[in-house]
N, C-alpha and C positions, 0 to 999 in steps of 0.2 A: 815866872817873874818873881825874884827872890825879895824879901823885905827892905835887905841889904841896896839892893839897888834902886829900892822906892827912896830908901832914906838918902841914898845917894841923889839922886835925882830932886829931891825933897829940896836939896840943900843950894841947887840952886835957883835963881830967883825967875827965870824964866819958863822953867819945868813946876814951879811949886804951884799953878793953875791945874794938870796934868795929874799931880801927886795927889791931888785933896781930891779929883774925881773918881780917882781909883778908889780911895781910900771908901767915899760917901756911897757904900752899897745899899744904906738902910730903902733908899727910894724906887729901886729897882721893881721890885713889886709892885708899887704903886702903878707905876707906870704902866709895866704888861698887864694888870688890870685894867686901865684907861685905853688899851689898845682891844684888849679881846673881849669887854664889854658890847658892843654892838655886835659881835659876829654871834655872842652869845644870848644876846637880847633876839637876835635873826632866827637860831636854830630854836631856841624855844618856840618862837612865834610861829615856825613851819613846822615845829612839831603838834602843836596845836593843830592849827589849820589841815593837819592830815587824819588828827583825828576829827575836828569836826566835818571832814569830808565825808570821814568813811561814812560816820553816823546818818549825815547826809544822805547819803548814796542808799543805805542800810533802809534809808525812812522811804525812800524813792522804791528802792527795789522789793518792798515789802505788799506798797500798793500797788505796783505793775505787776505782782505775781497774780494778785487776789484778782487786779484786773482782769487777766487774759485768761484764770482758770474759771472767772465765772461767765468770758464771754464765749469761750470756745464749749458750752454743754451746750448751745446750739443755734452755729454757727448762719441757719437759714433763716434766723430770726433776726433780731436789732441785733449785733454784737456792739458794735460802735456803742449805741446806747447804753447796753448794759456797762461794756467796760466800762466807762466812764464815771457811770454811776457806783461802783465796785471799788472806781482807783479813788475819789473823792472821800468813799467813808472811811478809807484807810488812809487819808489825810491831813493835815491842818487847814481849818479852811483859808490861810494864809496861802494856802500852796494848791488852793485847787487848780487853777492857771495850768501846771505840772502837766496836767490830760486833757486832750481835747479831743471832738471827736477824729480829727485828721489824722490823731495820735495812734489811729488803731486801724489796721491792716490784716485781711481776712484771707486768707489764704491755703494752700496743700503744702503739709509737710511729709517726707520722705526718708525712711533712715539714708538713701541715698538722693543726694543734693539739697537733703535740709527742705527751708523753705520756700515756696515760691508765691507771689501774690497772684489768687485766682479768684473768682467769684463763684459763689451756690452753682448746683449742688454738689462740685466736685469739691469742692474744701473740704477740709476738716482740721481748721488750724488756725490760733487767732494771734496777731503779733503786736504789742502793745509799748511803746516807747515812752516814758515821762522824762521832762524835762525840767528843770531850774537855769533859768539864765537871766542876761539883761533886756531881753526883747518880749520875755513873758510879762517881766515886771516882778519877777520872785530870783532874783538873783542869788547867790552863795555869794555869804560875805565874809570876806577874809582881811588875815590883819594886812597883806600885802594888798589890799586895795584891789584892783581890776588884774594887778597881774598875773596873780594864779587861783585858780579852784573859784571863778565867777559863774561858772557853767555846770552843773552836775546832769547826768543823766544814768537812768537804768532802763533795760530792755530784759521782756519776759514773751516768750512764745509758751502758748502753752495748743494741746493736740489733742483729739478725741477721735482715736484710732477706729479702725475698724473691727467690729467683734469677732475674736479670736471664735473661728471655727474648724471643723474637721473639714480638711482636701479628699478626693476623689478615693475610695479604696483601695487600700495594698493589694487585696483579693477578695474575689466576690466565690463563693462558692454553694451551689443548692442542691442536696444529696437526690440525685439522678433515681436512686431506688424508692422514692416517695411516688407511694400509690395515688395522691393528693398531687392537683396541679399548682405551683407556687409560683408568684411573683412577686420581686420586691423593691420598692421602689425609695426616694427620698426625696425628700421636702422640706422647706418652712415653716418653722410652727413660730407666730409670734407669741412668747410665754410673759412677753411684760404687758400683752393687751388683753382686753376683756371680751366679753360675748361668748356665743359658743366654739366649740375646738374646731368645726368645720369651717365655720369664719375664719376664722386663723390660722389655717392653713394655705401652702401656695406652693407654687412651682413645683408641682407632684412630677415626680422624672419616674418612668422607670429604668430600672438598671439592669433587671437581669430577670430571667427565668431557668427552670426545670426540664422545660421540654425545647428540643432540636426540631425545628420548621413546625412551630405552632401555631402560624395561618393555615397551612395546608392542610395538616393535621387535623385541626377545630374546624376546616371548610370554613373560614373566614370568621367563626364565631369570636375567636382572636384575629383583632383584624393588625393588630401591630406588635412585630416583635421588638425585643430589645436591641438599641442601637449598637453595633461594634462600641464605639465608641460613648457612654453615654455625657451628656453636657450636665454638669455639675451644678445642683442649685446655688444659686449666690444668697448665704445668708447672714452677712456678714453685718449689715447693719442692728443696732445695737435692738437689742431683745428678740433676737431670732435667733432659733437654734436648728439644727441640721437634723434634723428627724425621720424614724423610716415606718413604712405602711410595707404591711406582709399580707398580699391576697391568697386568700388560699381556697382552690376551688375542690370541691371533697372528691374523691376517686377518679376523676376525671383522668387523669394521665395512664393510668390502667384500665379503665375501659372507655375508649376514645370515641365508642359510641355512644356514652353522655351528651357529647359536645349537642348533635341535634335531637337525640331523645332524651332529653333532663327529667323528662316524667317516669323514666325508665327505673327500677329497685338497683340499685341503693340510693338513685336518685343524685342529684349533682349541685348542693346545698354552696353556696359562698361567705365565707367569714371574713371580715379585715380585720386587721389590728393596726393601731396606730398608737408612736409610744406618746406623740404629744411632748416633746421632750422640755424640760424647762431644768433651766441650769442653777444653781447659787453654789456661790463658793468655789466654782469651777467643776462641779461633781452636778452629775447627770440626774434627774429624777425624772421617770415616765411616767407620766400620769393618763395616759393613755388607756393602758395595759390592764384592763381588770381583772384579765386573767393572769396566771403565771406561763406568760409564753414568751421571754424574751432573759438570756443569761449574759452578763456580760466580766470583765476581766482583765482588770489591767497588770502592764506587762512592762518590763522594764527594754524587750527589747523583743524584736518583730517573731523571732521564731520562739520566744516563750507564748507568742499568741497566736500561732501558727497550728493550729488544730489536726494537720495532716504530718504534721512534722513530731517525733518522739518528747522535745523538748519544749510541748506544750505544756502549760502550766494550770490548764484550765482540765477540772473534773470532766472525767467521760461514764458512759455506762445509763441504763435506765433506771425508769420510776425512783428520780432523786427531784428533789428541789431546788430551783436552777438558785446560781450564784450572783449576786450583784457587788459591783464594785463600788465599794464607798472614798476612795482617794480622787485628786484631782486629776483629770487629764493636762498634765504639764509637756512642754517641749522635751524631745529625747524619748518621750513613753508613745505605747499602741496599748486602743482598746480592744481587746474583742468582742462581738456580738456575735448571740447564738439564738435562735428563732426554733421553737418546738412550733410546729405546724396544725399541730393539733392540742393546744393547752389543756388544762385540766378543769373541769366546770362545766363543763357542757351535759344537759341532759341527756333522759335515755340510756339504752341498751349497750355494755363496753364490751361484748363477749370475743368479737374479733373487729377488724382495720372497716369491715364496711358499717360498723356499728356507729351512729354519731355522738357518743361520749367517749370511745376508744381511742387513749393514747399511751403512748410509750414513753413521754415525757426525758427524755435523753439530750433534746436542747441542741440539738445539732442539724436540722432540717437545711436550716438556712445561717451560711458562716460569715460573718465580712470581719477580716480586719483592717483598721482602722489608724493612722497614726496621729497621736497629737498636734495641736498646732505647732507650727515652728518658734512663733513668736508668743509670748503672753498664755494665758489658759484660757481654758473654754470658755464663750462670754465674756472675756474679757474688754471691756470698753472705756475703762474709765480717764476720764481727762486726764492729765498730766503733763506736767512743764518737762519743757526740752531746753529750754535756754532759759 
């Protein structure tokens, strides 16, 4: 629209209403401010409101973690009680309302199906929801009044797995040419309780032996061989560790009439060892073991622990000093274990095998390897949030 035809139009008296409005641009502004004033008064106010949701949510989801990780260290106790007490100090006491004890739900968690609500002593999982609403009486208040963000909530499970232990052995092997009869066995040793070590032990299995039909053999002096199959200790609850006992009865397997005449030279002497195993940091300590008869050796992959196999990684040979491994047993790695039958310490005469200080120390009597836990490391149990 050309000027020419403003002024045209201008000129006559019907159009000059028309002319002066085109003309009068200064107010334009004015105006689309007057219009987009409340849309932008709206969006501030919901930007607000979003953040003091989140803050909200933030304050909420802060005390529902603390909640559930202090009620699930143990869960056969009060949980309910403790959460509550746990979600409240990490609150405003305007907001205690937020947790109740209804608000907390004890249950099994599973990396497959998650949670489920169960009762002692299968749980091991605690699920703790806080609230802000208008039925508490601590409502979220917002600039838009009841319409949005009246309601806040945060949910926190948290789980106190079972302790990461060793599964059943890859290979159990006990060198057949031992003059000495071996057995060996595995068990729980609780390392996070007190009293003495035999207290603290349980579910002694044996697994395996040296000698083929050694009831018959011993005329019942062994009155039980080792299972085809042996059943696995369960030690998975937390401060137990999977520990082995190596019986070793002296000559016996080469002269097999020990078994009913033990008063017989060299006579038919019995030693255990027990490693007593107690875990920190995922790394094994036997405190068992006073002597040196137990080598072990971690392996990044089953036939570097494979003793029978060329690409074993672990020393062979006598009269050394057996190896210990100080890394953690992690998911993806195997330990090896290696039992000298005859450790070094022993008094008395070493001249040859029927002597009772005599040993070869070689650390190879008795072999298991071993594979890491699949999930977590050794001992591992510590609570932790899942949601």
């Amino acid at each position: 629209m050309t000027a020419d035809f403003i002024t045209t139009v201008a000129d006559r008296p019907a159009a000059g209403a028309l002319a002066r409005l085109l003309r009068a641009r200064q107010g334009a502004t004015g105006v689309v401010f007057m219009i987009l004033t409340p849309v932008l008064i709206g969006a501030i106010g919901f930007g607000f409101d979003m953040s003091r949701y989140a803050l909200a949510r933030n304050e909420l989801q802060t005390a529902a973690d603390a909640a559930a990780l202090a009620a699930a260290q143990d869960v056969t106790a009060s949980p309910a009680s403790v959460a509550v007490t746990y979600g409240r100090l990490n609150l405003p006491a305007a907001l205690s309302g937020a947790i109740t004890t209804t608000d907390v739900t004890v249950g099994k968690y599973q990396n497959v199906g998650g949670f489920t609500p169960l009762v002692a002593p299968d749980s091991n999982a605690v699920k703790v929801v806080l609230t802000r609403s208008p039925g508490r009486g601590n409502k979220f208040t917002s600039t838009f009044g009841t319409y949005f963000f009246n309601t806040v909530t945060a949910t926190a499970i948290a789980v106190k797995p079972e302790s990461s232990n060793y599964e059943p052995p890859e290979s159990t092997n006990l060198d057949n040419e031992a003059g000495d009869y071996n057995e060996i066995y595995a068990y729980c040793y609780n390392y996070a309780g007190t009293g003495a070590p035999e207290a603290r032990r349980s579910q002694m299995t044996l697994i395996s032996n040296n000698m083929d039909n050694v009831v018959s053999v011993t005329s019942g002096v062994i009155s039980t061989p080792p299972p085809v199959t042996a059943v696995w200790p369960d030690c998975r609850a937390t401060g137990l560790s999977i520990s082995f006992r190596l019986r070793n009865i002296r000559h016996a397997k080469s002269m097999t009439n020990l078994w009913l005449n033990p008063g017989t030279a060299p006579f038919r002497p019995e030693h255990n060892y027990y490693t007593d195993t107690r875990i920190t940091g995922a790394v094994e300590h036997f405190d068992g073991l006073t002597m040196a008869s137990l080598e072990t050796v971690l392996c990044n992959t089953a036939a570097q622990c494979d003793s029978r196999l060329p690409s074993f990684i672990g020393r062979k040979g006598r009269d050394r000093t057996p190896d210990r491994a100080t890394g953690a047993c992690a998911p993806g790695k195997f330990m090896y274990f290696g039992w000298e039958d005859r450790p070094p310490g022993q008094s008395g005469a070493n001249g040859s095998w029927t002597d009772p200080a005599w040993t070869d120390r070689d650390y190879d009597d008795i072999r298991l390897l071993m594979k890491c836990p699949k999930g977590g490391q050794l001992g591992d149990a510590f609570v932790r949030l899942v949601k």
